[in-house]
C-alpha positions as CSV (number, residue, x, y, z in Angstrom):
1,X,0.0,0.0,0.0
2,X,1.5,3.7,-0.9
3,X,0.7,5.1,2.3
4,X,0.5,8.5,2.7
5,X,3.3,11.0,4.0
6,X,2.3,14.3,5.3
7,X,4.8,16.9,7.1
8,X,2.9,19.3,9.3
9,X,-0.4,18.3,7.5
10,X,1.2,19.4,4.2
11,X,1.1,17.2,1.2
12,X,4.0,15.6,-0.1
13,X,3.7,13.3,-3.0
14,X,4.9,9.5,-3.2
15,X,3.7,8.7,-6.2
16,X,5.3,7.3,-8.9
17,X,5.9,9.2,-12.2
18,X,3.3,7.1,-14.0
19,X,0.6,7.3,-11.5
20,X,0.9,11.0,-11.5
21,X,0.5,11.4,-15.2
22,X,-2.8,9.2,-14.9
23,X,-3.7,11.7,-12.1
24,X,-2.9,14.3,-14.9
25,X,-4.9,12.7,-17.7
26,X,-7.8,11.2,-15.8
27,X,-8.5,13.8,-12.7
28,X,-7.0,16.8,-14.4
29,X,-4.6,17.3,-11.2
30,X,-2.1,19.8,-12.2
31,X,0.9,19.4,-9.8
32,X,1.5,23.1,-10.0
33,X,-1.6,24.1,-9.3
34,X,-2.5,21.4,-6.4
35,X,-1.4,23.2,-3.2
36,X,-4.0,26.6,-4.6
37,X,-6.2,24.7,-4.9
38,X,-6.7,22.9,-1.9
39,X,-6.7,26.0,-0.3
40,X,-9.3,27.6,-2.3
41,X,-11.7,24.6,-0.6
42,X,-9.8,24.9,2.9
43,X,-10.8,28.7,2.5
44,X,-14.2,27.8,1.5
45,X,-14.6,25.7,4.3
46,X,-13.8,28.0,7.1
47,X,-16.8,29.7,5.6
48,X,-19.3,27.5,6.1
49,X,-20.8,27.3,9.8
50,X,-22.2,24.6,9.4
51,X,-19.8,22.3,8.7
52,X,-17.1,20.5,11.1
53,X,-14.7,19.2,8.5
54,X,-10.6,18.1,8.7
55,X,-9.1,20.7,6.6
56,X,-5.8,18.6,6.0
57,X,-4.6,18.6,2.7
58,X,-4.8,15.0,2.2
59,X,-8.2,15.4,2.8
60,X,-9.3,17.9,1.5
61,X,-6.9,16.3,-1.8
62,X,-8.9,13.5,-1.8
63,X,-12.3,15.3,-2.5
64,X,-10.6,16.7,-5.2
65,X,-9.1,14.2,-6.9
66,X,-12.8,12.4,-6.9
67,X,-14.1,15.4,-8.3
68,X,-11.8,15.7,-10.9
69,X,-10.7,18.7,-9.7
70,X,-13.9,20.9,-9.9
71,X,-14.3,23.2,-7.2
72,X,-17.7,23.3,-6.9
73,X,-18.6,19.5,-7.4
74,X,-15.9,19.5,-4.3
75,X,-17.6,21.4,-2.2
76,X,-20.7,19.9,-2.9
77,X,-19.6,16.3,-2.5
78,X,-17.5,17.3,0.6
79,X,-21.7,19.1,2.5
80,X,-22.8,16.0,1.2
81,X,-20.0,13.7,3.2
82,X,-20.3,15.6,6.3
83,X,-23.9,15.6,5.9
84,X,-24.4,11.9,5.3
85,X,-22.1,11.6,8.2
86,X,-24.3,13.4,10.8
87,X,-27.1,12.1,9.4
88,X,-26.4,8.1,9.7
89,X,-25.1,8.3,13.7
90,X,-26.1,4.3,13.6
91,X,-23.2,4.2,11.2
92,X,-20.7,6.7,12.3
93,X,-21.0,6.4,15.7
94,X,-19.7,3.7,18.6
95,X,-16.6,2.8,15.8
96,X,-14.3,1.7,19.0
97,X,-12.3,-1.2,18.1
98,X,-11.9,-2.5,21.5
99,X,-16.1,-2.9,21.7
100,X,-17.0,-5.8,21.8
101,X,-19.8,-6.6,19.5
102,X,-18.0,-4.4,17.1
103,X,-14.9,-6.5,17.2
104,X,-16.7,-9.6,17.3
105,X,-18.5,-7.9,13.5
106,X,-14.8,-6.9,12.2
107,X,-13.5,-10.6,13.1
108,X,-16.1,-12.2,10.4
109,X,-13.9,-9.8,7.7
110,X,-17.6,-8.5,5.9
111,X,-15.9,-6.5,3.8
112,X,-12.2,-7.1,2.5
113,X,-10.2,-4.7,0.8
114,X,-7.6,-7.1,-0.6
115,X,-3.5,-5.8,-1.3
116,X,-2.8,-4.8,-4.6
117,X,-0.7,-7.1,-7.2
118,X,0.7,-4.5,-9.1
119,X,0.6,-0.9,-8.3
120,X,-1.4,0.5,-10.9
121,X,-4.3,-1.9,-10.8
122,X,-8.2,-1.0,-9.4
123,X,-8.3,-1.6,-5.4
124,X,-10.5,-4.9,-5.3
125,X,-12.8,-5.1,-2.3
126,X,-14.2,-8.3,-1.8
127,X,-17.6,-8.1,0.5
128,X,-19.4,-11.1,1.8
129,X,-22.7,-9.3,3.1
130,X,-24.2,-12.8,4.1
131,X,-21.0,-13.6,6.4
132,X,-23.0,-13.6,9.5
133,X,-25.8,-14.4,11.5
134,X,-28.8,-12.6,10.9
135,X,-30.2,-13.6,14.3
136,X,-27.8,-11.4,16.1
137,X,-26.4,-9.0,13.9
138,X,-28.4,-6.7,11.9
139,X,-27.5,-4.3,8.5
140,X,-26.2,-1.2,10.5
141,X,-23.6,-3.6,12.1
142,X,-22.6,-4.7,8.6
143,X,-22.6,-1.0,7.2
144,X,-20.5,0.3,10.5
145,X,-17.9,-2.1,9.9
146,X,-17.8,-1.7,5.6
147,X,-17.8,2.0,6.5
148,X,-14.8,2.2,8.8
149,X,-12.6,-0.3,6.2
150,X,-13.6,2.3,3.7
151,X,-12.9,5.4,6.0
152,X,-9.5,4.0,7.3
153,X,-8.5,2.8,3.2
154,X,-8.9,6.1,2.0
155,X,-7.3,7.4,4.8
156,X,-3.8,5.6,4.3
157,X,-3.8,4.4,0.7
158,X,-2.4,7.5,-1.8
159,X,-2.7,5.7,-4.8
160,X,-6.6,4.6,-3.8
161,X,-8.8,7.0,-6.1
162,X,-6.5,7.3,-8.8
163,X,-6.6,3.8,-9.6
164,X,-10.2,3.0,-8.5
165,X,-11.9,-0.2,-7.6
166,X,-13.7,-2.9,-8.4
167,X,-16.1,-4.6,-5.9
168,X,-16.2,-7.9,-5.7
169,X,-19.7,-9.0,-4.0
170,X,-19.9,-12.5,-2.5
171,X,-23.6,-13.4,-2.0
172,X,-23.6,-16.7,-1.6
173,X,-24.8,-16.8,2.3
174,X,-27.1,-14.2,1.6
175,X,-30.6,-15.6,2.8
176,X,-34.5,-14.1,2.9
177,X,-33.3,-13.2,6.4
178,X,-31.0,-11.1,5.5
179,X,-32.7,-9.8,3.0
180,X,-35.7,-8.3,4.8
181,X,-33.0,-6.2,7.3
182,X,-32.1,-4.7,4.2
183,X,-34.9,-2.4,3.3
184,X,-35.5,0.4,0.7
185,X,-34.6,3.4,3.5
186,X,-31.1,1.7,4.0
187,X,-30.2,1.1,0.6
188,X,-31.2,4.2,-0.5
189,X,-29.0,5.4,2.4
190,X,-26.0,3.4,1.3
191,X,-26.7,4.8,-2.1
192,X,-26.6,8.5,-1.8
193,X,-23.3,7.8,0.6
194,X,-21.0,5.7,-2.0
195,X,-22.4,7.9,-4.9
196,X,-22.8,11.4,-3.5
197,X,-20.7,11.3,-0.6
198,X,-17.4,9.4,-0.7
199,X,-14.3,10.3,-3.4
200,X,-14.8,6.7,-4.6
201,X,-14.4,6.2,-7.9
202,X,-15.9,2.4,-8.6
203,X,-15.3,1.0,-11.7
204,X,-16.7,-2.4,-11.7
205,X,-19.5,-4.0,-9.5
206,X,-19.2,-7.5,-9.8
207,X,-21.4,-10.3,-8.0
208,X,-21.0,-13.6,-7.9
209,X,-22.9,-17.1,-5.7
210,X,-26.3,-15.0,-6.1
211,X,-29.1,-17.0,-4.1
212,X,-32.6,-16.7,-5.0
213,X,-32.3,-13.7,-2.3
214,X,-29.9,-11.8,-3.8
215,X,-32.4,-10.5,-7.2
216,X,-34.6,-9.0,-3.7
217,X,-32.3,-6.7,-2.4
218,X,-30.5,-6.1,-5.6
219,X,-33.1,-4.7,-8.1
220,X,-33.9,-2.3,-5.0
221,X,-30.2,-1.4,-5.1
222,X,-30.5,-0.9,-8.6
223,X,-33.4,1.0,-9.1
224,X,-31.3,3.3,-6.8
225,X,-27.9,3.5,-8.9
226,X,-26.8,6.4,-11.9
227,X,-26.9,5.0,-15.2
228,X,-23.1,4.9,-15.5
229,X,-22.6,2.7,-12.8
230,X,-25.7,0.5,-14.1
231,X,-23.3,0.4,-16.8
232,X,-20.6,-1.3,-14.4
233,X,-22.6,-4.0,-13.1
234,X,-21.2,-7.1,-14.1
235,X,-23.5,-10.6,-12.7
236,X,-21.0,-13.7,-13.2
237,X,-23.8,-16.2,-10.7
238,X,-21.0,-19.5,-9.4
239,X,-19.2,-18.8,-12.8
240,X,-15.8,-17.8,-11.6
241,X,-14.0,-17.9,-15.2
242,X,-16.7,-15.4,-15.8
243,X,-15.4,-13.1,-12.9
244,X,-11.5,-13.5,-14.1
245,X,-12.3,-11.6,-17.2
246,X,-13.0,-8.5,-15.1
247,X,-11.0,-9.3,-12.1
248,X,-7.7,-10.6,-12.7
249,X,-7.7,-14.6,-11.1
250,X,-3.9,-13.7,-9.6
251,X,-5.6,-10.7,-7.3
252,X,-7.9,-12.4,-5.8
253,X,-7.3,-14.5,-2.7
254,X,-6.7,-17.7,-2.9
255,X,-10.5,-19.0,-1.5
256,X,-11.8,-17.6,-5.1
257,X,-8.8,-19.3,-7.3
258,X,-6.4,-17.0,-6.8
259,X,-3.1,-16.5,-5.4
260,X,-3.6,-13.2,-3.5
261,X,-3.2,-14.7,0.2
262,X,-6.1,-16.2,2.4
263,X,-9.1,-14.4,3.5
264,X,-7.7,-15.0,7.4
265,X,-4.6,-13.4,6.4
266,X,-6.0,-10.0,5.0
267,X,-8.9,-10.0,7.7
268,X,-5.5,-10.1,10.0
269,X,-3.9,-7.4,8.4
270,X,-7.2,-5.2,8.7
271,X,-8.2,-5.5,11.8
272,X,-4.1,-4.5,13.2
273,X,-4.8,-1.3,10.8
274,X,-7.9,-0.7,13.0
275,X,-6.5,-1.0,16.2
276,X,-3.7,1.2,15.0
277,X,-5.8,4.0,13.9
278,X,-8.6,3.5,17.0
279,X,-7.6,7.3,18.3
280,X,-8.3,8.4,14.5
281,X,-11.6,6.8,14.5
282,X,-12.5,8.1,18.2
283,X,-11.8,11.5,17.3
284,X,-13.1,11.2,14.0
285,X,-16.7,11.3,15.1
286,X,-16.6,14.6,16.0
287,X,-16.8,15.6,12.4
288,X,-20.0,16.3,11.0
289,X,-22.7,19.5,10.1
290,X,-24.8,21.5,12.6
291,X,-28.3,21.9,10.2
292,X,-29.0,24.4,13.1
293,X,-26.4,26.6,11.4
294,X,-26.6,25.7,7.9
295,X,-27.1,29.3,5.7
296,X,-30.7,28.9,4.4
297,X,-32.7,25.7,4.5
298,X,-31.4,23.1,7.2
299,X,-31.5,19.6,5.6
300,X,-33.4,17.0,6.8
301,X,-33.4,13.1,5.6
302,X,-36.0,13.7,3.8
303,X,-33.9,16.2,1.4
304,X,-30.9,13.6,1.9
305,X,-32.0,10.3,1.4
306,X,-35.8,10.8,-0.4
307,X,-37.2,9.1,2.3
308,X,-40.8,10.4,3.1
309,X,-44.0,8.6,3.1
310,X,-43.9,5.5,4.5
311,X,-41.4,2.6,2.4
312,X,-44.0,-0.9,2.4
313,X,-41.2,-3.1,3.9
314,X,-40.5,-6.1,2.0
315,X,-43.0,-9.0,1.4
316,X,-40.5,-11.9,1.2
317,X,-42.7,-15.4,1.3
């Protein structure tokens, strides 16, 4: 993993030559102009009263390189992170490592971002949604601990949104069960976060094992998605020749035919990043938006997420 090197919260590039130009070409990051214009958006920021935001460069960098370096989708996506963030406290809240029923969801590895072959190759994240027991766990627990493996990769990784990912969606466990904890107002949820909110920049969506369960949640999770990433969605059922055409076989680990290490080793190596970065998470909850002080309209989840009327919850025989 390029991880990233900052001296007195200043940026300082560790990225190799050809990963730069792809910055160049792909997110129109002008190395020149980099450092203005992170502080354009730091400037902007200390305007807003409404919003509690790190004003790092990294992170205020990483906004911009998933904006492809417009200003205004930038600030737009960063209200719309913090937002999401205050918004969803079932999700950004309690994130302590050392918890108990938290550690216990981390040790069943729900979501696995898996290390990198070669260095210019998408970030494959492996998730196994249907990994636990539906009897004692429920969808916010599996959301929590995706979202802090997301948080914490983007934190560290440099090279992350450059080279983007591909998702690599194991639903072969999934059952009804789980299916009916995963109604329309979460989804949606999850929806407007990964699209609106976070810098990601997904370039493949890839599911394989689908159960009779799976077309249940997934058309909802559809219906929800732009068209471009429609576009990306890529349905290989138990055919895993299928998936090495978009995924390379050598990336993957070696439970799925590939050569990548063991599912137990990466959980491993994930859940040693979380305990190392446990202060960042703590602290990191502090972050947010106070509608109270918003300028104009404060925004309620209505506004965010869509979510009036009443959702019928699912009818799953």
């Amino acid at each position: 993993m390029n991880c990233l090197s900052t001296m007195g919260g200043e940026y300082v590039c560790n990225l190799s030559p050809e990963l730069i130009q792809r910055a160049k070409d792909e997110l129109n990051e002008d190395p020149e102009r980099r450092a203005a214009d992170i502080q354009h958006i730091r400037d902007w920021l200390k305007k807003q009263p409404h919003i509690k935001a790190r004003t790092d460069d990294w992170t205020i960098l990483r906004f911009l390189r998933g904006c492809k370096f417009s200003l205004e989708k930038t600030k737009q996506k960063i209200d719309m992170f913090y937002t999401c963030k205050s918004m969803c406290p079932e999700w950004y809240t309690n994130r302590d490592p050392q918890d108990k029923r938290l550690r216990a969801i981390l040790e069943m590895g729900l979501a696995l971002p898996i290390p990198r072959v070669k260095e210019d190759q998408r970030q494959i994240i492996l998730g196994r949604p249907g990994h636990r027991d539906p009897n004692t766990t429920g969808f916010d627990d599996l959301a929590r601990a995706i979202i802090i493996l997301f948080d914490l990769l983007l934190e560290e990784d440099e090279t992350l949104i450059i080279r983007g990912v591909d998702l690599v969606l194991d639903a072969g466990e999934l059952n009804f069960q789980h299916a009916t904890q995963m109604s329309p107002p979460k989804i949606k949820m999850v929806s407007v976060l990964t699209q609106e909110g976070y810098p990601m920049r997904p370039k493949g969506l890839n599911y394989i094992n689908t159960p009779a369960a799976f077309d249940t949640v997934f058309n909802i999770f559809k219906s929800f998605m732009k068209e471009k990433m429609k576009k990306r969605i890529h349905i290989h059922g138990s055919d895993l020749e299928s998936l090495y055409k978009e995924v390379p076989k050598e990336c993957l680990p070696v439970e799925y035919g590939g050569t990548n290490g063991t599912i137990e080793e990466i959980k491993d190596y994930w859940i040693k990043r979380v305990d190392a970065r446990r202060d960042w998470l703590l602290e990191d909850e502090k972050y947010g938006v106070d509608e109270s002080k918003r300028p104009g309209k404060p925004k309620t989840t209505v506004d965010l997420f869509g979510i009036e009327g009443s959702f019928r919850k699912l009818n799953i025989d």
